[in-house]
C-alpha positions in Angstrom: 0.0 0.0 0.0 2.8 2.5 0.6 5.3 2.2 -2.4 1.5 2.3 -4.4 0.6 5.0 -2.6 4.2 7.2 -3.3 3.8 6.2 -6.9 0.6 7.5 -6.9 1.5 10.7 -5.9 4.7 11.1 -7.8 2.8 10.4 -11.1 -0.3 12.3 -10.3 1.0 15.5 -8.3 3.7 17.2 -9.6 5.8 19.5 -7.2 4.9 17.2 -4.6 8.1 15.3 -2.5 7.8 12.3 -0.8 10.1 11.0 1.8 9.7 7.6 2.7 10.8 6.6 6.2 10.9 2.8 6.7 12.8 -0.1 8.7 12.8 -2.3 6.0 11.1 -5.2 7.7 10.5 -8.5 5.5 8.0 -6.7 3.6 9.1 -3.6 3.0 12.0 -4.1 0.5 13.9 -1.5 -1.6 12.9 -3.6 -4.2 9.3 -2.1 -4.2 10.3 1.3 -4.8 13.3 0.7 -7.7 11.5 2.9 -10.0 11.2 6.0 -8.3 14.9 5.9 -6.6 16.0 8.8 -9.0 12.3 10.5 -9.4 13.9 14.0 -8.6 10.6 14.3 -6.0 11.7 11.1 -4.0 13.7 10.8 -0.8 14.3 7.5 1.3 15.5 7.5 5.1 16.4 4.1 6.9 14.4 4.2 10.2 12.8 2.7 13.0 9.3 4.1 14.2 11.3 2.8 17.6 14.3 5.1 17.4 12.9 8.0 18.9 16.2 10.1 18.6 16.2 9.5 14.6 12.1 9.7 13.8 12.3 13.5 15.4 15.4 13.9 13.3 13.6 12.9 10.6 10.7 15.3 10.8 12.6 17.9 12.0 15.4 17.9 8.5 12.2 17.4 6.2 9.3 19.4 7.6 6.6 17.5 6.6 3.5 18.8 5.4 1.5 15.4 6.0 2.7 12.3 7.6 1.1 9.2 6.5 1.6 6.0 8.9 1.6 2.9 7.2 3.7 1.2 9.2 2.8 -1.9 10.5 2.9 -5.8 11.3 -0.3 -7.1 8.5 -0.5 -11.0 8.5 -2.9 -12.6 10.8 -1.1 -15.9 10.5 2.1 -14.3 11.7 0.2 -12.2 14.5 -0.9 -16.1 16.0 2.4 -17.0 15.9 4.3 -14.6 17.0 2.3 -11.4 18.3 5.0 -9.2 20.0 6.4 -7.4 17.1 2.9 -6.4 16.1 2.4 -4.8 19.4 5.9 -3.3 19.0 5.1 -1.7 15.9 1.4 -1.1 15.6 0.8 -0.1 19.4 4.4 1.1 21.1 5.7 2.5 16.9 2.5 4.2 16.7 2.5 6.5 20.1 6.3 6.9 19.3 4.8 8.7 16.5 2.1 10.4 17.6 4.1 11.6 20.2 6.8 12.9 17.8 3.7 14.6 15.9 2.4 16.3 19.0 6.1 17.8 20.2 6.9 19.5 16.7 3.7 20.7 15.9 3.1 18.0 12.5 0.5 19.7 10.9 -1.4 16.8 9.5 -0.9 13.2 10.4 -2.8 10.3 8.6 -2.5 6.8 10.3 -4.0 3.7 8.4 -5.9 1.6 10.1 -8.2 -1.3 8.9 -11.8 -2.8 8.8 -10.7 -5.9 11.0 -10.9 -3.3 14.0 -14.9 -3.8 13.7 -14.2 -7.3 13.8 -16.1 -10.5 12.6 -19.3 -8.6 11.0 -21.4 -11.9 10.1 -24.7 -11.6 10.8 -24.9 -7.5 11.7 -24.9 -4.6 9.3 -21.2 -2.8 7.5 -19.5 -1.0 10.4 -20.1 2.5 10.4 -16.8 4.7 11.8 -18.4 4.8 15.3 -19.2 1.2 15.7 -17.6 -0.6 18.8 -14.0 -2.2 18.1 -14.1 -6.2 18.7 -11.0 -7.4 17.4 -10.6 -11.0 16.7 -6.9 -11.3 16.3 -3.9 -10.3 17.9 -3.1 -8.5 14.6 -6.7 -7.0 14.8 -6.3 -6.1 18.5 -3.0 -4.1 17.7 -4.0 -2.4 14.7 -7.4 -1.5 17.2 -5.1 -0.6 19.8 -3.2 2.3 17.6 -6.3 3.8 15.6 -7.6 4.3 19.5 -4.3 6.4 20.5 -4.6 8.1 17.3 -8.2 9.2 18.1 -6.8 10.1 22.1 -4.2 12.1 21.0 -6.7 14.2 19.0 -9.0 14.2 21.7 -6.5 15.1 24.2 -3.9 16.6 22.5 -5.4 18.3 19.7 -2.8 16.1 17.3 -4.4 17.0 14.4 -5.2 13.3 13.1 -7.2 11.9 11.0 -7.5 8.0 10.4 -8.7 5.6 7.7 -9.2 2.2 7.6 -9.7 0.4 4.5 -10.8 -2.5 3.5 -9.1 -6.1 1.8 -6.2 -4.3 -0.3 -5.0 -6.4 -3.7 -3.0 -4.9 -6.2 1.2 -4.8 -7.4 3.4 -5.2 -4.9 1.5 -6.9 -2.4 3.6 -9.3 -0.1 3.0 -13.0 -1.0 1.7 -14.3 2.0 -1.3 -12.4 1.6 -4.3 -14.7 -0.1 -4.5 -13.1 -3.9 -0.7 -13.3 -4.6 0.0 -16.4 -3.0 -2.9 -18.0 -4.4 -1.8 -16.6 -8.2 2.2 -17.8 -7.2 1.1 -21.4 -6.0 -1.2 -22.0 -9.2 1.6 -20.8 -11.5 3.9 -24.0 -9.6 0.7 -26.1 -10.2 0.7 -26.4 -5.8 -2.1 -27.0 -3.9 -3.8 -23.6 -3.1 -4.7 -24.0 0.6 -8.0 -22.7 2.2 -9.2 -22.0 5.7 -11.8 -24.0 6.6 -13.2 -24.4 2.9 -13.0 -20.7 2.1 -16.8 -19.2 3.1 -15.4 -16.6 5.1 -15.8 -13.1 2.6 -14.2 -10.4 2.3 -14.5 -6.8 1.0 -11.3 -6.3 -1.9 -10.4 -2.8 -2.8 -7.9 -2.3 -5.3 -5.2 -0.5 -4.2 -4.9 2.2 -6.8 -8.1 3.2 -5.6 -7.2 3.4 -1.8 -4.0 5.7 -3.4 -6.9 7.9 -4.9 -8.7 7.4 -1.4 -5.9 8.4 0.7 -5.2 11.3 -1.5 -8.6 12.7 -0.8 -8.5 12.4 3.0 -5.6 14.3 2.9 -6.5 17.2 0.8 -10.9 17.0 1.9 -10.8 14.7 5.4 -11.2 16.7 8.8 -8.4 16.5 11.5 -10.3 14.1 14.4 -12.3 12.0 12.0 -11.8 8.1 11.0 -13.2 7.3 7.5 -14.0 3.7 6.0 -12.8 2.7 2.8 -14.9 0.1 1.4 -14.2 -1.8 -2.4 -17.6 -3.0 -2.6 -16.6 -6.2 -4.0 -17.6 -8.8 -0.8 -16.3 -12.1 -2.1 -15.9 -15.2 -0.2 -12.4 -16.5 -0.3 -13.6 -19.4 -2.4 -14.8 -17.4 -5.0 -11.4 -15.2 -4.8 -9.4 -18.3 -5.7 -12.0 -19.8 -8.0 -11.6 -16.4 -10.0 -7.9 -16.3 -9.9 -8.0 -19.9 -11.2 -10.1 -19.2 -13.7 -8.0 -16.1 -15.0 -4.9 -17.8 -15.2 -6.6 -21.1 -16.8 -5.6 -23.6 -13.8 -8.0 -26.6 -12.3 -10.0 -25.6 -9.5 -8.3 -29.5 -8.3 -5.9 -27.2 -7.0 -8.1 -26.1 -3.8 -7.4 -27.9 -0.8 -9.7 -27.5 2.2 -7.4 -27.1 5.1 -8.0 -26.7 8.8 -9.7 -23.3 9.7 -7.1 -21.1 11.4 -7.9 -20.1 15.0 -10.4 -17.1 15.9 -11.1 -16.3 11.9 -13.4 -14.0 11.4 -16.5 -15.0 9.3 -17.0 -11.0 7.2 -15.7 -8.3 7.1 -17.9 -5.2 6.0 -18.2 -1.3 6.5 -20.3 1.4 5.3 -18.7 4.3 3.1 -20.8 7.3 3.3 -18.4 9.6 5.3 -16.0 9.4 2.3 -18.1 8.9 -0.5 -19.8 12.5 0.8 -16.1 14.0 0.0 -16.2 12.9 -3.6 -14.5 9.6 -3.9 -15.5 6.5 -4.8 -13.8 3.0 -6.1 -13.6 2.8 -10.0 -12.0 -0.7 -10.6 -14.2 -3.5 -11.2 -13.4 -6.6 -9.1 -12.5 -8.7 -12.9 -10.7 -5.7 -14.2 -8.6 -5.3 -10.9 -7.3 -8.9 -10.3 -6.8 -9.3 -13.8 -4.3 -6.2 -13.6 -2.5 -7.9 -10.5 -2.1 -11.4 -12.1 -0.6 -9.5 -14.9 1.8 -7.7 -12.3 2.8 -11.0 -10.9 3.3 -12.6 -14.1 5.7 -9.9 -15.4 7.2 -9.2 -12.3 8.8 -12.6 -11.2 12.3 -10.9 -10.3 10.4 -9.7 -7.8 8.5 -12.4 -6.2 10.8 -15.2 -7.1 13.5 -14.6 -4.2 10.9 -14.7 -2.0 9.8 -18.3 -2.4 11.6 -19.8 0.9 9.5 -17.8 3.0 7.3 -20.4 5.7 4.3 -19.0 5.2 3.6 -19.5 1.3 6.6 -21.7 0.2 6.0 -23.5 -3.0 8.0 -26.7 -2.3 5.9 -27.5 1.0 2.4 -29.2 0.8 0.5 -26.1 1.4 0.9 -23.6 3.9 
């Protein structure tokens, strides 16, 4: 979502500079922003949201107009086996910052939540932005943890916040552990294609080009205080993801194998939109058009994805994981 989102800008908005400010966990390789190393509006900084001394550093040399906080821990498996780096960096990372924010005066600070703070949604109506959090993971329960600080340190503070949480992101770039690009990498090897507890459980997919746009317009339009949903409108079940995906790239659906459901998963995700939909955006990529694009990516892009294959968590040579 963040090297999308910097090439969204640097395309779109000219005159605008971007600074990226990253630890360079697993997932957040060089790699994903190659192409705009030499844009002349691009700047990189090796950081920790941890390292208190550089982070002020950081804001201080570069003044920021906006800071956008996408860092964070993101895979649910990985949050049941191991949650203390995702309270490290998406609760301790994200007061680090907002405390940063509130000592030199940041005049706009965007944190990036997600529509797993609602929690599982089957059975009850899309979230609205005040609905109660009920986090069902410790990933969930982090990230619910950090969009509540944010809104304190408004609240308290007068940190002039805003937050968003979006829905199901797909798109380039994406790490593959996540479902769409480890599903499209598995059915390129001709591997089983594992699914939780058959696949019923849906989710809402937004491409991510059109959280960029999204984002973009809760910079410029949103009010400081505020959380907005992002919503794709496209609530698919699992299944039917990887049927699709299948489908596209021309592979049997003999592939799916019905694995053991993973602990505490949440049946549905789903939110309401109207807070940002009243400030003029809305999602403009089909749900076909959009994971078409993405297999594409991954099928052109295999220097990027194809170092990765070792990783545990969607390794091609093991039965399925």
């Amino acid at each position: 979502m963040g090297s999308n989102f910097v090439r969204y800008v640097l395309e779109r908005h000219s005159g605008v500079r971007v600074v990226v400010y990253d630890k360079l966990t697993y997932a957040g390789r060089l790699d994903n922003l190659r192409d705009v190393f030499d844009h002349p509006g691009f700047g990189f900084v090796y950081g920790d949201l941890l390292d208190e001394e550089r982070l002020t550093w950081a804001i201080r040399e570069f003044e920021p107009d906006v800071v956008v906080n996408f860092a964070a821990e993101t895979h649910v498996d990985r949050s049941i086996s191991e949650p203390a780096p995702f309270i490290e960096t998406n609760v301790v990372g994200v007061f680090y910052l907002l405390e940063a924010a509130r000592r030199l005066d940041v005049p706009r600070l965007v944190h990036i939540s997600t529509d797993e703070v609602y929690g599982d949604r089957w059975g009850l109506p899309p979230a609205e932005e005040d609905e109660c959090f009920r986090p069902g993971s410790p990933y969930a329960a982090s990230k619910a943890a950090g969009d509540l600080f944010a809104q304190s340190y408004w609240r308290t503070y007068r940190v002039p916040v805003i937050v968003l949480r979006p829905s199901n992101n797909y798109g380039p770039f994406q790490y593959p552990e996540k479902l769409i690009p480890r599903t499209i990498i598995r059915a390129l090897h001709d591997k089983p294609i594992p699914l939780y507890g058959g696949g019923w459980q849906k989710r809402d997919w937004l491409y991510v080009g059109d959280f960029s746009e999204a984002l973009w317009t809760v910079i410029t339009k949103g009010v400081p205080g505020e959380a907005y949903n992002v919503p794709g409108f496209n609530e698919k079940s699992n299944l039917e993801v990887v049927r699709d995906i299948l489908r596209v790239l021309g592979k049997p659906e003999t592939l799916i194998r019905v694995v053991e459901d993973r602990p505490g998963h949440d049946r549905r995700y789903a939110m309401r939109g109207d807070k940002i939909l009243g400030l003029g955006w809305k999602p403009r990529t089909p749900w076909l058009e959009g994971l078409k694009k993405t297999i594409e990516w991954y099928l052109v892009n295999r220097w990027w994805w194809e170092p990765l294959l070792g990783d545990k968590f969607f390794a091609v040579d093991t039965p399925w994981q």
